[in-house]
C-alpha positions in Angstrom: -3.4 -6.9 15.2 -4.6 -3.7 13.1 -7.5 -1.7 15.0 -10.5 -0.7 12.4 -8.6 2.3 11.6 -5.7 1.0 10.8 -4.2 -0.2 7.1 -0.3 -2.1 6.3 1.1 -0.2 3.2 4.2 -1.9 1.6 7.0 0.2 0.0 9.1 -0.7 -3.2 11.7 -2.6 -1.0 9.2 -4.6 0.5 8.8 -2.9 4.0 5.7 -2.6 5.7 4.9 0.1 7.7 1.1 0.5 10.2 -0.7 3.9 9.5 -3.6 5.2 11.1 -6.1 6.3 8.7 -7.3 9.9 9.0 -9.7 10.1 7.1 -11.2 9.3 3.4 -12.3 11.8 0.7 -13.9 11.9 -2.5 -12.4 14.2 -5.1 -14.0 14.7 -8.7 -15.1 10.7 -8.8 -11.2 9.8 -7.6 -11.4 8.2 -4.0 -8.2 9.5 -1.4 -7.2 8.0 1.7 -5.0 10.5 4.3 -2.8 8.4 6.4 -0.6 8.8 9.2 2.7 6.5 9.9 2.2 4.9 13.7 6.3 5.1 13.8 6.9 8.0 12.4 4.2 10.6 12.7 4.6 11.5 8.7 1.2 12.2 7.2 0.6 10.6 3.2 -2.2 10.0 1.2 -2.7 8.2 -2.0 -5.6 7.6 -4.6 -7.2 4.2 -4.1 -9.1 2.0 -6.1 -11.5 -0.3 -4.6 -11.0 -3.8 -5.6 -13.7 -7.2 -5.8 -14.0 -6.9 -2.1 -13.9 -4.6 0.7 -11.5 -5.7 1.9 -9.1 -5.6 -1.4 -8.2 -2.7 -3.0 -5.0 -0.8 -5.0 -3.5 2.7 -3.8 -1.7 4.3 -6.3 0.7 7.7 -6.1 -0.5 10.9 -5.7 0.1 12.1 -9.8 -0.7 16.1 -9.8 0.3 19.0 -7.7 -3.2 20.0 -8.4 -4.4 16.8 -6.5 -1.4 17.4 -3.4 -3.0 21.3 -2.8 -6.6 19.7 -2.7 -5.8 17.4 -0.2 -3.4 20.3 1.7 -6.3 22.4 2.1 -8.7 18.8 2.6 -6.1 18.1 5.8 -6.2 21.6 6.9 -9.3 21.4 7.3 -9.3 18.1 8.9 -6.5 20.0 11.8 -8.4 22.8 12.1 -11.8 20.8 13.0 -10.2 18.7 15.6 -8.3 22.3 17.3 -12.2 23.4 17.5 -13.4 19.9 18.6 -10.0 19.9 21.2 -11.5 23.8 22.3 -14.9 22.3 22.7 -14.1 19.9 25.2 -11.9 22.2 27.2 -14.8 24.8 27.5 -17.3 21.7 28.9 -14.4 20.6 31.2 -14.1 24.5 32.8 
């Protein structure tokens, strides 16, 4: 069962693979999601388009290297908030 988190993607050969969603982001009216593999630690992220439902929707391939920088410097961020958030905690804890 997938936690809330969680999404299946599906590959070309058919595989599917669990990833741990990292977080969303909203680019220039385009919509990203930044995932994680569960089995393999490798972090993607592809435009998505949402579909009738919440529940539905389409991801599609990552087109420019314009777009891949954005969301470089988008994840970087992302890291570098959770090392101050990780930093945080040790302080309280000491």
């Amino acid at each position: 069962m997938l936690k809330e988190n969680q999404m299946v993607v599906t590959n070309d050969q058919g595989e599917e693979a669990v990833c741990d969603i990292l977080f969303t982001h909203e680019h220039e009216g385009k919509n990203y999601v930044v995932f994680e593999f569960v089995e393999s630690g490798e972090v993607s992220a592809a435009r998505y388009e949402a579909g009738v439902t919440d529940e539905e929707g389409t991801f599609f391939d990552i087109e420019t290297e314009a777009e891949w920088e954005m969301l470089d410097r988008v994840l970087q961020s992302y890291y570098d908030e959770l090392e101050a958030e990780d930093e945080e905690d040790e302080a309280e804890e000491a």
